[in-house]
Biotite code that builds the C-alpha atoms (Angstrom):
import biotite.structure as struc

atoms = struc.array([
    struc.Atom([-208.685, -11.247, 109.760], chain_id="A", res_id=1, res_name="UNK", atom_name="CA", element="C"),
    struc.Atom([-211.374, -13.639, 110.895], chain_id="A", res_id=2, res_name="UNK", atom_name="CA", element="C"),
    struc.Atom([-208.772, -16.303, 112.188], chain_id="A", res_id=3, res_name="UNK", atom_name="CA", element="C"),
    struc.Atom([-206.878, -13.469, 113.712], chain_id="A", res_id=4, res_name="UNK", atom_name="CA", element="C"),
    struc.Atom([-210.352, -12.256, 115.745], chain_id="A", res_id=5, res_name="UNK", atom_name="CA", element="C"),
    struc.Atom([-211.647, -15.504, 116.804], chain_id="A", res_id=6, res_name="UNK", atom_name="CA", element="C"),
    struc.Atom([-208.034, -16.360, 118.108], chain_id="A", res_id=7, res_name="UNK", atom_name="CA", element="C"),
    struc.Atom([-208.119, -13.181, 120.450], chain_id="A", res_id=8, res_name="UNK", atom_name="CA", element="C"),
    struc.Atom([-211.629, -13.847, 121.166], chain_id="A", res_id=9, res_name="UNK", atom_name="CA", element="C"),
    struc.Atom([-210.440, -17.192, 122.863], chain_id="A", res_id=10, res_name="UNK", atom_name="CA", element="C"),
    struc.Atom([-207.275, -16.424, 124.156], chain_id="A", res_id=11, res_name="UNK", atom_name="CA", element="C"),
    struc.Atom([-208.971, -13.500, 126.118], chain_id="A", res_id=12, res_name="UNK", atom_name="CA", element="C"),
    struc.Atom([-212.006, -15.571, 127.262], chain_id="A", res_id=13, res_name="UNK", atom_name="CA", element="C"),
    struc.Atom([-209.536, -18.413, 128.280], chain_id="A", res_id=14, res_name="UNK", atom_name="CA", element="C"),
    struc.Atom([-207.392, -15.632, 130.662], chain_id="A", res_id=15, res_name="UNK", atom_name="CA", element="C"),
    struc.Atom([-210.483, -14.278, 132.095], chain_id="A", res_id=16, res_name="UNK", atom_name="CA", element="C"),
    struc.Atom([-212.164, -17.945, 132.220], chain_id="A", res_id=17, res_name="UNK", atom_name="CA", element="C"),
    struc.Atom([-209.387, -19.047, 134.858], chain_id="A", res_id=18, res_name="UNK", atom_name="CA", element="C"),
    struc.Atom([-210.033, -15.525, 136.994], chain_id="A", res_id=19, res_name="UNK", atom_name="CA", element="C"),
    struc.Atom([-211.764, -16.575, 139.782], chain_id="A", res_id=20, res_name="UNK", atom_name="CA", element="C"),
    struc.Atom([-212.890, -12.765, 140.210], chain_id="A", res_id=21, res_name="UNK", atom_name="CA", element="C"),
    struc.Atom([-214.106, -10.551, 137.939], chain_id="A", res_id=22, res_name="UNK", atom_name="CA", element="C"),
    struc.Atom([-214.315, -6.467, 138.025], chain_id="A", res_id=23, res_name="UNK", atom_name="CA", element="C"),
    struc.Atom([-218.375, -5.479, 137.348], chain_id="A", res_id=24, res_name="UNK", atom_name="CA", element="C"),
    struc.Atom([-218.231, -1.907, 135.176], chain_id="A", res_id=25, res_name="UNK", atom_name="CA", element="C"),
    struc.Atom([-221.917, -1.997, 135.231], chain_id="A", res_id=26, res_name="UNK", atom_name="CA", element="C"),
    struc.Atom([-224.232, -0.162, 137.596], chain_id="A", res_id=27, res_name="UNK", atom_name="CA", element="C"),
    struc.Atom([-226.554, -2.850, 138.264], chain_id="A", res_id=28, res_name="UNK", atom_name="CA", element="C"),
    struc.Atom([-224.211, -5.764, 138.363], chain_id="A", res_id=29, res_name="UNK", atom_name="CA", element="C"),
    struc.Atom([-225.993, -7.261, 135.364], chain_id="A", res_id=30, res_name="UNK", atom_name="CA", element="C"),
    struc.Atom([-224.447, -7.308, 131.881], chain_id="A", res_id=31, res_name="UNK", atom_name="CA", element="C"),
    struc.Atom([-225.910, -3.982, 130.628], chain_id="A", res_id=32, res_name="UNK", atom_name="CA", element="C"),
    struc.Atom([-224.459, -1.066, 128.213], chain_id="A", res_id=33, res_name="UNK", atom_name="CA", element="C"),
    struc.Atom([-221.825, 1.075, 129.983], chain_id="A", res_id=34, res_name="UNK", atom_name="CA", element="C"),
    struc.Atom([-218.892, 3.372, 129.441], chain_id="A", res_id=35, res_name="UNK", atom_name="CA", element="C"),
    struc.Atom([-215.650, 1.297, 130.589], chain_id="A", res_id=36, res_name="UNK", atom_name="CA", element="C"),
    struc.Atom([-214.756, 2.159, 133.840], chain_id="A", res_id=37, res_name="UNK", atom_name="CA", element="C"),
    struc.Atom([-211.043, 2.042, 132.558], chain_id="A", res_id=38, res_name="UNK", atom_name="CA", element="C"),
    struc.Atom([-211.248, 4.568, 130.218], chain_id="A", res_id=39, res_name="UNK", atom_name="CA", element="C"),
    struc.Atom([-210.970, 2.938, 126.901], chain_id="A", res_id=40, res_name="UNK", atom_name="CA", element="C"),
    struc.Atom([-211.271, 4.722, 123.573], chain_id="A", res_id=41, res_name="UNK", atom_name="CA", element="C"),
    struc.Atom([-214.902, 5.877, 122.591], chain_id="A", res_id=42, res_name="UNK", atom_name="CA", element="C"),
    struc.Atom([-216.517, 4.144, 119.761], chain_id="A", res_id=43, res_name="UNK", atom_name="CA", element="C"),
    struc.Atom([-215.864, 6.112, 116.305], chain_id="A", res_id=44, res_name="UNK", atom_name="CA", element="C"),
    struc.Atom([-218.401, 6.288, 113.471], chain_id="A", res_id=45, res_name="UNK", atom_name="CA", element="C"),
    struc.Atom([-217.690, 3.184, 112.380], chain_id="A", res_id=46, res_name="UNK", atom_name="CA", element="C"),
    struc.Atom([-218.993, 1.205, 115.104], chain_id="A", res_id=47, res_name="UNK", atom_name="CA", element="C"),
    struc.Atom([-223.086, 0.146, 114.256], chain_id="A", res_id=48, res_name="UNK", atom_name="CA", element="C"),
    struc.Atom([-225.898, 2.275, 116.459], chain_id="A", res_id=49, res_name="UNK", atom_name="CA", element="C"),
    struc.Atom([-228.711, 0.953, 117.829], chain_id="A", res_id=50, res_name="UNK", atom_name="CA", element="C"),
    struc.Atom([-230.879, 2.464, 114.636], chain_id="A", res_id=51, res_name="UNK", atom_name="CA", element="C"),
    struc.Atom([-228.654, 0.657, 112.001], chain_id="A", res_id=52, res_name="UNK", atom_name="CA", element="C"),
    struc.Atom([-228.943, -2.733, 114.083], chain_id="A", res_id=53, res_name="UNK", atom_name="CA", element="C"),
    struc.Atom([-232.749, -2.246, 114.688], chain_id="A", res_id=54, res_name="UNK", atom_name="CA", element="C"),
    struc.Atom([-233.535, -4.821, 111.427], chain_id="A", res_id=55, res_name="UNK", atom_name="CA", element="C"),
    struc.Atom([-231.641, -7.550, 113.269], chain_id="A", res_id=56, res_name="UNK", atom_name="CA", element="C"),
    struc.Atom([-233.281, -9.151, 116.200], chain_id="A", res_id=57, res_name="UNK", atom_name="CA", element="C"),
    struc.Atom([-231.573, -12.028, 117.629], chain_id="A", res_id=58, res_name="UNK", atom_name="CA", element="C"),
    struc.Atom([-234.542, -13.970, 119.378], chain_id="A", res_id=59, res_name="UNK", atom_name="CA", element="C"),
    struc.Atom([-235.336, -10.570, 121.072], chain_id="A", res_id=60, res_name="UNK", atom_name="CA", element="C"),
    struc.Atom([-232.326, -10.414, 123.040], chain_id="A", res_id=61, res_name="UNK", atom_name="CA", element="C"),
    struc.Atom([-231.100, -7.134, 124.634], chain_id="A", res_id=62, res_name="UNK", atom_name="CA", element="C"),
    struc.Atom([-227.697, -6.044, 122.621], chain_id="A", res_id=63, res_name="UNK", atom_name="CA", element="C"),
    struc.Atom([-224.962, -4.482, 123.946], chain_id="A", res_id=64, res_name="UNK", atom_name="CA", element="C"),
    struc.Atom([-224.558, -0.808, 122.838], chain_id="A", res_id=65, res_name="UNK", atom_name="CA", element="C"),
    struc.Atom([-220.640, -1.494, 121.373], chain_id="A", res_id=66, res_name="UNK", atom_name="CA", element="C"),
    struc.Atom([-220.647, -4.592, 119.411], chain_id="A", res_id=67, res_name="UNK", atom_name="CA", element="C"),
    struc.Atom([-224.977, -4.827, 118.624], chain_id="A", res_id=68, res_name="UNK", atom_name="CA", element="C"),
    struc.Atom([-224.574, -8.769, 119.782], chain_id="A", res_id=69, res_name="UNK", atom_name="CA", element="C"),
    struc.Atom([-226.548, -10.652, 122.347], chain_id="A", res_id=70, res_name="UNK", atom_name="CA", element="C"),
    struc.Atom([-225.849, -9.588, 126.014], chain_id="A", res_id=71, res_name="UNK", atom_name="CA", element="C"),
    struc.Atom([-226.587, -13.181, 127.916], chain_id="A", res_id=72, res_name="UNK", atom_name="CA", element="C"),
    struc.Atom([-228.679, -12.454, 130.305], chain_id="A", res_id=73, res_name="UNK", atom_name="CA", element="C"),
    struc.Atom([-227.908, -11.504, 134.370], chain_id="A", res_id=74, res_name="UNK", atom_name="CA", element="C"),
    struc.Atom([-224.155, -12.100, 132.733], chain_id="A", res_id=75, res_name="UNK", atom_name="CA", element="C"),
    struc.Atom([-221.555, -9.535, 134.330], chain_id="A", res_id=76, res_name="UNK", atom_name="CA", element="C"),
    struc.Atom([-219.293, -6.981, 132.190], chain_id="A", res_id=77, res_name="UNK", atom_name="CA", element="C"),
    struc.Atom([-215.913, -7.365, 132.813], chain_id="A", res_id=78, res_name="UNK", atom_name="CA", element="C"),
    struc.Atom([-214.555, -5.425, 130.330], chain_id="A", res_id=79, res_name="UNK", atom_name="CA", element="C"),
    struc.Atom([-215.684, -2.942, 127.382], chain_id="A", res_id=80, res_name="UNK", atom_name="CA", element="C"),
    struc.Atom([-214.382, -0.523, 124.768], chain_id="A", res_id=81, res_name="UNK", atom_name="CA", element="C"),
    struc.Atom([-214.285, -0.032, 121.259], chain_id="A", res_id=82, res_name="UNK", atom_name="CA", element="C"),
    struc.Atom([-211.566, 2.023, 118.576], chain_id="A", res_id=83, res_name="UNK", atom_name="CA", element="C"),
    struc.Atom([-211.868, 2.472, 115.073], chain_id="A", res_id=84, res_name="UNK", atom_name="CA", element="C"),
    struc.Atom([-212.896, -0.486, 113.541], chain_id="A", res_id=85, res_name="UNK", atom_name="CA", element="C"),
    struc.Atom([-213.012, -2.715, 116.659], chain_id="A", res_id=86, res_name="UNK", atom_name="CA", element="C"),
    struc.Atom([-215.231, -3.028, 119.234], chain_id="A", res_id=87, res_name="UNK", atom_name="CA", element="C"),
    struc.Atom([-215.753, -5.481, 122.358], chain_id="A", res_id=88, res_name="UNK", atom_name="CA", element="C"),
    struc.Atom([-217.208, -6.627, 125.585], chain_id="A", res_id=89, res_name="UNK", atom_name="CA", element="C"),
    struc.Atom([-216.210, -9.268, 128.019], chain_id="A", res_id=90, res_name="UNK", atom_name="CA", element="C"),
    struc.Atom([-219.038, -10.727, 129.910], chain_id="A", res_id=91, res_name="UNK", atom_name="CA", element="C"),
    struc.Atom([-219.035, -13.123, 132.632], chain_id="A", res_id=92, res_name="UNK", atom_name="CA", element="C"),
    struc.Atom([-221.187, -15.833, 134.250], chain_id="A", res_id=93, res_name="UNK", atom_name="CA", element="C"),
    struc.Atom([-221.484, -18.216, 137.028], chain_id="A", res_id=94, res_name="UNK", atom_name="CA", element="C"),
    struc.Atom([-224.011, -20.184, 134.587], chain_id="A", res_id=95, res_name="UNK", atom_name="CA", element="C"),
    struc.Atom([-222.605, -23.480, 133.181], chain_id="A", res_id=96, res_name="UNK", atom_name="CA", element="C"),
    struc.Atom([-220.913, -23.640, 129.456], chain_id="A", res_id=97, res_name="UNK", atom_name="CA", element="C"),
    struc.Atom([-223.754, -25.295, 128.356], chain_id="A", res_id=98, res_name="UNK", atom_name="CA", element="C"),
    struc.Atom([-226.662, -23.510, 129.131], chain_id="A", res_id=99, res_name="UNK", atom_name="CA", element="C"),
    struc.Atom([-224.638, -20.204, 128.153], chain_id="A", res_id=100, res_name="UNK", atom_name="CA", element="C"),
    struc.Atom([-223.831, -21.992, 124.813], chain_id="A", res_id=101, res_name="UNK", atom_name="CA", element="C"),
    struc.Atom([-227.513, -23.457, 124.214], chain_id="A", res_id=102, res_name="UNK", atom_name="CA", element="C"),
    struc.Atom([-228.443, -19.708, 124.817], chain_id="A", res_id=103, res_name="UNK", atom_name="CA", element="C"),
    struc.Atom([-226.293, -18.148, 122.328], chain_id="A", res_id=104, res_name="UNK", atom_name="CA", element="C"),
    struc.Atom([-227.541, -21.010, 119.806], chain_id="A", res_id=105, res_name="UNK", atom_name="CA", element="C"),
    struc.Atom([-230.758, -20.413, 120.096], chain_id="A", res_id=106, res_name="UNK", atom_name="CA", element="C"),
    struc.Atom([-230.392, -16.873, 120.015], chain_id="A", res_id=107, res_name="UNK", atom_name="CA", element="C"),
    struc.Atom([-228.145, -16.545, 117.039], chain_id="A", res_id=108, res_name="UNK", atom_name="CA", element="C"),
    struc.Atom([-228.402, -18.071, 113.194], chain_id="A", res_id=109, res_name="UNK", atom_name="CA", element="C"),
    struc.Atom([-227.966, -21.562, 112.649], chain_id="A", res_id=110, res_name="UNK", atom_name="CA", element="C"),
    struc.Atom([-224.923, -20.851, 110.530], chain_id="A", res_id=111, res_name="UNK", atom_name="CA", element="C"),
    struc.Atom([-223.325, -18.742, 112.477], chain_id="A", res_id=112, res_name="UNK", atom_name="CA", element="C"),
    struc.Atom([-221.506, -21.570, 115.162], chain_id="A", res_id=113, res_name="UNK", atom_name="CA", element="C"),
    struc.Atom([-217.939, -21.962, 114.053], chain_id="A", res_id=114, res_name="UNK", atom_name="CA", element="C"),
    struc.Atom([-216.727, -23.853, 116.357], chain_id="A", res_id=115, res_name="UNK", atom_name="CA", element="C"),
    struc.Atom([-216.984, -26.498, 119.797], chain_id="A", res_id=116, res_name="UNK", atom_name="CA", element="C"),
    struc.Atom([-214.619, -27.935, 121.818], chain_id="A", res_id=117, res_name="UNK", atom_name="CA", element="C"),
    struc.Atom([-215.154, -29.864, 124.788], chain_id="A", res_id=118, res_name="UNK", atom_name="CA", element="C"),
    struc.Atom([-211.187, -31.179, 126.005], chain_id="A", res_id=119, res_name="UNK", atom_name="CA", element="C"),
    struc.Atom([-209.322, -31.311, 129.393], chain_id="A", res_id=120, res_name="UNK", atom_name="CA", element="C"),
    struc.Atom([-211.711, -29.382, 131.048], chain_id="A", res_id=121, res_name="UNK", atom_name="CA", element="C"),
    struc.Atom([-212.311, -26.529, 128.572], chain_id="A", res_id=122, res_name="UNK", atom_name="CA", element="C"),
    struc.Atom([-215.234, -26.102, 126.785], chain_id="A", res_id=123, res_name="UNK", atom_name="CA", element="C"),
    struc.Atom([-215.216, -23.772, 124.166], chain_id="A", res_id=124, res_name="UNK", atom_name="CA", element="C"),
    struc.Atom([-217.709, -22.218, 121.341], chain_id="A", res_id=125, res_name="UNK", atom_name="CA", element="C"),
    struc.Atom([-217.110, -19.789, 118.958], chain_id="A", res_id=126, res_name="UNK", atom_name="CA", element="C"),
    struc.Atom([-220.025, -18.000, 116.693], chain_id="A", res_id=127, res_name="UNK", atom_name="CA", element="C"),
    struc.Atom([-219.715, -15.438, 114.041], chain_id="A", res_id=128, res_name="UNK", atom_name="CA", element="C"),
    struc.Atom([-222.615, -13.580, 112.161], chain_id="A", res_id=129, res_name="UNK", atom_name="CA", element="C"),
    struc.Atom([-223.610, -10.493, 110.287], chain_id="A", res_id=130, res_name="UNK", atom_name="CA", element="C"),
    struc.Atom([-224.166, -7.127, 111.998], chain_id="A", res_id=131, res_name="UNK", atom_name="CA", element="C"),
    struc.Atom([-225.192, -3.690, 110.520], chain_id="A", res_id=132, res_name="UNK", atom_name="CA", element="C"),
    struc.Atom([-221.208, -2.721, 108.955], chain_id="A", res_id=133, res_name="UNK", atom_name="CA", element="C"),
    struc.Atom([-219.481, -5.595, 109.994], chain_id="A", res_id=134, res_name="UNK", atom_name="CA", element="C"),
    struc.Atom([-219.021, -8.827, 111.250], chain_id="A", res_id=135, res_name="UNK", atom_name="CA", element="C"),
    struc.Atom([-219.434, -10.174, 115.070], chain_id="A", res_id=136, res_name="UNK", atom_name="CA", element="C"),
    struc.Atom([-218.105, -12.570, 116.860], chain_id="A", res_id=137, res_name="UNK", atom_name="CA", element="C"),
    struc.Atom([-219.246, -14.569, 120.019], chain_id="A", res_id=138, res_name="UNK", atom_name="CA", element="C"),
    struc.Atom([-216.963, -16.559, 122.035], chain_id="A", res_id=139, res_name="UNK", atom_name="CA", element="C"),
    struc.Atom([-217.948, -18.554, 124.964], chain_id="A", res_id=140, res_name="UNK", atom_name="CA", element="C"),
    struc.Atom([-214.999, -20.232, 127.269], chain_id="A", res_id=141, res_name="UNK", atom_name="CA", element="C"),
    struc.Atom([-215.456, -22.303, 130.693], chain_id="A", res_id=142, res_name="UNK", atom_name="CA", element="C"),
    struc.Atom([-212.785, -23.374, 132.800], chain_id="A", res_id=143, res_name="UNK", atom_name="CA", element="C"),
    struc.Atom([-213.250, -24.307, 136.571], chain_id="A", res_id=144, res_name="UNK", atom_name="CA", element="C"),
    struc.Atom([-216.831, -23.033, 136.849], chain_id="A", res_id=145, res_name="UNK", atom_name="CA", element="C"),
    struc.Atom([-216.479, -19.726, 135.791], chain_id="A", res_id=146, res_name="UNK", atom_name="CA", element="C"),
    struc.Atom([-217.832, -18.783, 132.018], chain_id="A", res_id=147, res_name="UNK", atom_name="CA", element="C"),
    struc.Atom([-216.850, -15.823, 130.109], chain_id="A", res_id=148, res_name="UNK", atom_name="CA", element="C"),
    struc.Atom([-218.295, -14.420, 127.123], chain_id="A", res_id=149, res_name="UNK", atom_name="CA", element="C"),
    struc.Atom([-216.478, -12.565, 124.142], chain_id="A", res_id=150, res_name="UNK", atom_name="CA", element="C"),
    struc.Atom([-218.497, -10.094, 121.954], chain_id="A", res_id=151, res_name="UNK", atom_name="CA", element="C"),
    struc.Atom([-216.486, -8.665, 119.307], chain_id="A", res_id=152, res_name="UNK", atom_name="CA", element="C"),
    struc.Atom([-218.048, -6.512, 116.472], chain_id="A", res_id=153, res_name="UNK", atom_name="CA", element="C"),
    struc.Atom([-215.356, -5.639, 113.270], chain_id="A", res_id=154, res_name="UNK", atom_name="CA", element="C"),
    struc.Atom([-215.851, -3.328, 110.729], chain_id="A", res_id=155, res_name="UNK", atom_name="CA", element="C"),
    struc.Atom([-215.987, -4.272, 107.260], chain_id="A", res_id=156, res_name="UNK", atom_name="CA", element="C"),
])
């Protein structure tokens, strides 16, 4: 299950990384939590709230609402919904790979990066850590100047 996750995570932020425009679902235009404007399935029981992820701080980052991981900040929601045991949120940023990955590392447990790859002009970065009920997963792709971040929250 965990190979199978972290492979959509990337193949999803890789598509959306080579987008060169991205649809905001947000109000604001910043990466806050929303409904998806496209109508995707509401968030059963199984998905964490905001009082069962309350314990786990994350360097006092805001988290978004569906998957209770880091929202980057001033980041852009391109995408959100959640199902049964699934939930997840595609964020995206004109900020470079790096800082967006030096963010996420700071922000996240020291055990929790998976993964780096620098080749051909794709850098990728893959995290995964404990949440309230599940595991999450944090994916961060850049391709051509545009980064876009994967939050994915699974149900144990």
């Amino acid at each position: 299950m965990r190979a199978w996750t972290i492979a959509l995570c990337l193949a999803l932020a890789a598509a959306l990384a080579a987008c060169t425009k991205s649809a905001d679902t947000s109000s604001s235009g910043t990466a806050t939590a929303t409904a998806a404007a496209s109508g995707a399935a509401t968030a059963a029981s199984s998905v964490p709230t905001a009082a069962a992820t309350s314990a786990l701080s994350f360097g006092g980052a805001t988290l978004d609402d569906k998957t209770k991981l880091p929202l980057y900040p001033g980041a852009k929601t391109a995408s959100s919904g959640a199902a049964a045991n699934e939930a997840g949120t595609v964020l995206t940023t004109a900020d470079s790979f790096d800082k967006v990955y030096g963010w996420y590392k700071s922000k996240l447990p020291p055990e929790a990066e998976k993964a780096k790859i620098d080749t051909g002009g794709v850098s990728s970065a893959t995290f995964e850590t404990d949440v309230t009920g599940g595991k999450g997963t944090v994916a961060v792709t850049s391709q051509g100047g545009h980064t876009t971040i994967s939050l994915v929250f699974t149900s144990l």
